[in-house]
C-alpha positions as CSV (number, residue, x, y, z in Angstrom):
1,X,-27.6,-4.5,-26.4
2,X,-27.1,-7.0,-23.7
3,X,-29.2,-9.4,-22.3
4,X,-33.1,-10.3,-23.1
5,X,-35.7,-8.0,-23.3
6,X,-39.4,-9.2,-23.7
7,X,-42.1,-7.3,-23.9
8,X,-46.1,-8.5,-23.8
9,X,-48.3,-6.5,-26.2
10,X,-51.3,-8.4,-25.4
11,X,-52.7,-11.5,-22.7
12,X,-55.5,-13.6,-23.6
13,X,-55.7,-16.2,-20.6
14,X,-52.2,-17.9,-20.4
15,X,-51.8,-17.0,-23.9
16,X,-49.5,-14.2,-24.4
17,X,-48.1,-12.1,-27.7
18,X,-44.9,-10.0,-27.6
19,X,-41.6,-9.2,-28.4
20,X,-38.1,-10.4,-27.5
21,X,-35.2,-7.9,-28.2
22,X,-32.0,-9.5,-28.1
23,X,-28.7,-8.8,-30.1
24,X,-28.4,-12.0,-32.0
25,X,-32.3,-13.1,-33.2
26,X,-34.8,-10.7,-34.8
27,X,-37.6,-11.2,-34.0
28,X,-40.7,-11.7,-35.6
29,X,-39.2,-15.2,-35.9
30,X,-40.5,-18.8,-36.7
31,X,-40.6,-20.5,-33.7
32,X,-41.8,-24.3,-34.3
33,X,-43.3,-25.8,-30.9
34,X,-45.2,-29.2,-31.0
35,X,-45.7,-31.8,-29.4
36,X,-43.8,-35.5,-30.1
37,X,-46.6,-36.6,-32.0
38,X,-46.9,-33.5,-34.4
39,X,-43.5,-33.5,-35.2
40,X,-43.3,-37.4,-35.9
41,X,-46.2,-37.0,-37.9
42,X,-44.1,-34.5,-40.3
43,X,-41.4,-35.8,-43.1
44,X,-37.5,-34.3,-42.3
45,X,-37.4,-32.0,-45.2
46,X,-40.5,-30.5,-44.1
47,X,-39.0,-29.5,-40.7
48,X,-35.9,-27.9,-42.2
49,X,-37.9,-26.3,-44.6
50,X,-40.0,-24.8,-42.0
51,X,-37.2,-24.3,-39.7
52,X,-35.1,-22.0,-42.8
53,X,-38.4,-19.6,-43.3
């Protein structure tokens, strides 16, 4: 496989849910996003723990 491909399953508003299909991630996958202030408010460990599920 080359390339990106996404798919949208389902649109709620600007919210969307979907799949990616590339050759290097699988995907379900754990995606953190937040804002500064979210991630500041977490300890170190806690982010690498999260980021290694």
């Amino acid at each position: 496989m080359t390339g990106v491909a996404f798919r949208i399953d389902a649109m709620d508003g600007a919210a969307r849910s979907g799949e990616i299909a590339t050759a290097r991630i699988r995907t379900p996958a754990f995606m953190p996003v937040g804002t500064a202030g979210t991630v500041k408010a977490m300890y170190r460990i806690r982010l690498v723990t999260l980021a290694r599920t």
